[in-house]
N, C-alpha and C positions, 0 to 999 in steps of 0.2 A: 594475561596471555595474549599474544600477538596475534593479530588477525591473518589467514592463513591467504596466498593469493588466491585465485582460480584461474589466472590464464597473466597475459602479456600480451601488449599492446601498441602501435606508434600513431597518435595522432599527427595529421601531416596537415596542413595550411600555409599553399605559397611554399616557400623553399628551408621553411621553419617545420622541425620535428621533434613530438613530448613522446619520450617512452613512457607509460605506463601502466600500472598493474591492477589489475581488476580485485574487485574484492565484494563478492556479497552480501546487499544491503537487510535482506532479512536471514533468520533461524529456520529452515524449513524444517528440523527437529522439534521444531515446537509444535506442528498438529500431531496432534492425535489420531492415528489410523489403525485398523483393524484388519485381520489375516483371514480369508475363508477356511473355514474349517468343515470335517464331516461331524455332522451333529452323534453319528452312533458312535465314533470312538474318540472323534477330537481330533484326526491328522491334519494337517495343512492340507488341502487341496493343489492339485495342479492344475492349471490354464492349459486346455487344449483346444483344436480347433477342427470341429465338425464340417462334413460338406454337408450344403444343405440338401442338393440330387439326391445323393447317395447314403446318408446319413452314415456315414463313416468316418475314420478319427484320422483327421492329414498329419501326417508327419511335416516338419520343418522346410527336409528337402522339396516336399514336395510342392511346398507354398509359394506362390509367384502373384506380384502386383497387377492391375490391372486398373485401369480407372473407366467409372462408369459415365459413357455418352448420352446414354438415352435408357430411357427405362429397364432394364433387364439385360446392357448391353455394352462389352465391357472392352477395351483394346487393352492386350495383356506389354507389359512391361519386362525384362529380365532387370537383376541384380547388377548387372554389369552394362547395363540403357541408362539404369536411376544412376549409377555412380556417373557416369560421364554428363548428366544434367547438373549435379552437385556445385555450386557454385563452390571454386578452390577460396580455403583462407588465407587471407593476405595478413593477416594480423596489421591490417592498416586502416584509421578510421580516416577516412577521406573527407574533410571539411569542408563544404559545396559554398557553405553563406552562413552568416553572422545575423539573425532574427532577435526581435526587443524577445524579451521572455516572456513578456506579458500577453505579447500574441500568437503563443501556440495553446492548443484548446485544450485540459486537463483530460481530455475524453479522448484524444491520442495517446497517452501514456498508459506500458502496458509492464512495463519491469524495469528497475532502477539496480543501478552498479555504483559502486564509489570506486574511484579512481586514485590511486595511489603513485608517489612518482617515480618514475623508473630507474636505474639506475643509471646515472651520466645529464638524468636529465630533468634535476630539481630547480637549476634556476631558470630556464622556459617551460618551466611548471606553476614556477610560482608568479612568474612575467603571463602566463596565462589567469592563473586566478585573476591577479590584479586587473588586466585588462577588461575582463568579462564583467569585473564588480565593476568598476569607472563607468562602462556603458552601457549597462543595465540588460546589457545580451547574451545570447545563447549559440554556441556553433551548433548547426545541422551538419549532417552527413552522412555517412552510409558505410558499414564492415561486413565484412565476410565473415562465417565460424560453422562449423558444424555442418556445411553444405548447402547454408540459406545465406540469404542480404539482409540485413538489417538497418534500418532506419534510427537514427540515432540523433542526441541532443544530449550535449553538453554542457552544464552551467554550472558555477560556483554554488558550493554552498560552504556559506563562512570563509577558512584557508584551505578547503582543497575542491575536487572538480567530482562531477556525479555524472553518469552516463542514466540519458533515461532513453531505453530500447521504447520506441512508440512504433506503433499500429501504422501501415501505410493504409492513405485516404479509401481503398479502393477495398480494406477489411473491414470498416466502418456502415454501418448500416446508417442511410438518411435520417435524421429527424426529422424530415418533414412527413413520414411515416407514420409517426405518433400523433395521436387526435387532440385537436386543442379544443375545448369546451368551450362553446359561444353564450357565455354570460357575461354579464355585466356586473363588475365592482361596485359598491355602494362608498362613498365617503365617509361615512362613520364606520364600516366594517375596514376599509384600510388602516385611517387612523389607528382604530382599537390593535388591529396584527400588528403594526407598527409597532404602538405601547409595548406589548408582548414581548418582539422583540429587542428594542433596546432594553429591557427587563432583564433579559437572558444573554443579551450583548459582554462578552469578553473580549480583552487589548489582546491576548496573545492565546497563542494555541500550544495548550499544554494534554500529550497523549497521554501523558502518565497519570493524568486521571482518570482515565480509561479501561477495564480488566476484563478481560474476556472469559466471561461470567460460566460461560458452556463448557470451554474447555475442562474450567478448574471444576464444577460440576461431575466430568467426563473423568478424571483422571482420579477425583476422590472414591467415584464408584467401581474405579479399575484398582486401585488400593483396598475396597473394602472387599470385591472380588478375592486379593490375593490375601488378606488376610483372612478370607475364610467367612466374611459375616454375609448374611444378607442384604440386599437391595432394597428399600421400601420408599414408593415414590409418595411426593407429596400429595393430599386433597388439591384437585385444580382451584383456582379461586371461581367464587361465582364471578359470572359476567356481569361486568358494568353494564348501567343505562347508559345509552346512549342520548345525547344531547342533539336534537335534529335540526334547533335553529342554529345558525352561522355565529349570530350576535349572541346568543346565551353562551356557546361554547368559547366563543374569544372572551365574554364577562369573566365566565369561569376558570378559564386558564390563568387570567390577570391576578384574579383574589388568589388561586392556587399558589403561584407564584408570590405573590406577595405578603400571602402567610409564611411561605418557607423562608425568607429573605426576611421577617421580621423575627424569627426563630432564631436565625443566625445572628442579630443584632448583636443582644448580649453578649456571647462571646465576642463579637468583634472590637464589642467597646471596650472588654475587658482588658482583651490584647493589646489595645492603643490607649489605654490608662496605665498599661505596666511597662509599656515601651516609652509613655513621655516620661511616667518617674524615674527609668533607667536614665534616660536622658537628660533631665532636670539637673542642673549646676548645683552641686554638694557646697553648702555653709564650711567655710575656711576655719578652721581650729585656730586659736589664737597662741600664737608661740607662748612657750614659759617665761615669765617675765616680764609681759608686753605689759604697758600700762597702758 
């Protein structure tokens, strides 16, 4: 089944323009979420909204924005103040500069789009892929949608183009915030994390090794809900000791690790003994006759 769009788009750069069509990069059908209910008969609850003065139930109309200045202190907004703040959609991504990709910071990325080519406009779609892959860059820019600006990046992945919506620098909380612990490394304790790591070091990054253990948890005790059974939770495990020197715990990681990896041997060898005899050159049958 064909991916469905979700909107339309014209990236512009210089006097060069890509239509294209958005289309999103994850399922958000895939969480799992839950309805308030009233416990004594089961209805769905409604959302309504109390004054706190008054302790009375606002109706809709009567609900007006305000943003709070100062403690307790609010300058109120109308409906029709906020629309005319609303930045208009251009449905245009405006490409400011062309950045290595290696140097925007994974910690600005906040939502990813795949980009599809629009109609009219597949060969400076695909004149974009190529270029972006040859110079190892990324277009910045900025679109309008929905009555906000958006800060935007561009780059190839594979044959088509990915929009990743990022974070402006100014929603970002410093990291120099975060406390850095003033100790000192030992040389035998790096080495050893080292080890460890190249231990568990893989060439490629594969998700689908990956299962998101909770969900499927979540969704087998909402089946066992509707079929009627009950629920019964596991014994927690007991708590591990914990390991309080640095060097015992990097020790033990290592052997951990290298018992599981010696586990897997055999099969491995298995597999690459039955792949060389697949591949091993078969003895030629001698025609009838041959002397």
């Amino acid at each position: 089944m064909a991916a469905r769009s979700i909107g339309s788009a014209t990236i512009s750069f210089g006097l060069v323009s890509v239509p294209v069509n958005l289309f999103s990069s994850s399922e958000s059908s895939a969480a799992v979420s839950f309805n308030m209910l009233h416990s004594k008969c089961g209805s769905r609850l409604k959302q309504q909204y109390v004054c706190a003065q008054e302790g009375s139930v606002v109706e809709k109309d009567e609900v007006t924005k305000g943003y709070e200045f100062a403690k307790g202190q609010y300058v109120r907004f109308s409906a029709d103040e906020i629309k005319a703040l609303d930045e208009k959609a251009t449905n245009t991504i405006d490409i400011a500069e062309f950045v290595p990709l290696a140097a925007v910071d994974r910690i600005y990325l906040e939502k990813v789009y795949y980009l599809g080519a629009g109609k009219g406009g597949e060969r400076a779609y695909r004149l974009l892929v190529a270029a972006l892959h040859d110079t190892g860059r990324a277009a910045l820019g900025q679109y309008s949608a929905r009555g906000k600006q958006y800060l935007a990046l561009i780059r190839p992945m594979g044959d088509i183009l990915v929009m990743e919506q990022l974070h402006y620098h100014g929603e970002l909380r410093s990291a120099d915030e975060v406390p850095r612990p003033d100790v000192v490394i030992k040389d035998a304790e790096l080495a050893l994390a080292r080890q460890l790591i190249e231990q568990g070091s893989v060439e490629t990054f594969t998700p689908q090794n990956f299962r998101d253990t909770v969900r499927e948890r979540v969704l087998q005790a909402i089946q066992q809900k509707v079929d009627g059974q009950e629920i019964t939770s596991e014994p927690a495990d007991a708590p591990q000791t914990k390991i309080i020197d640095l060097m015992d715990a990097l020790k033990a990681s290592l052997a951990k690790r290298g018992a599981s990896t010696a586990e897997k041997m055999p099969a491995r060898h298995a597999a690459a003994k039955s792949a060389e005899k697949a591949a091993a050159p078969r003895p030629r049958k001698k025609a009838s006759g041959a002397r």
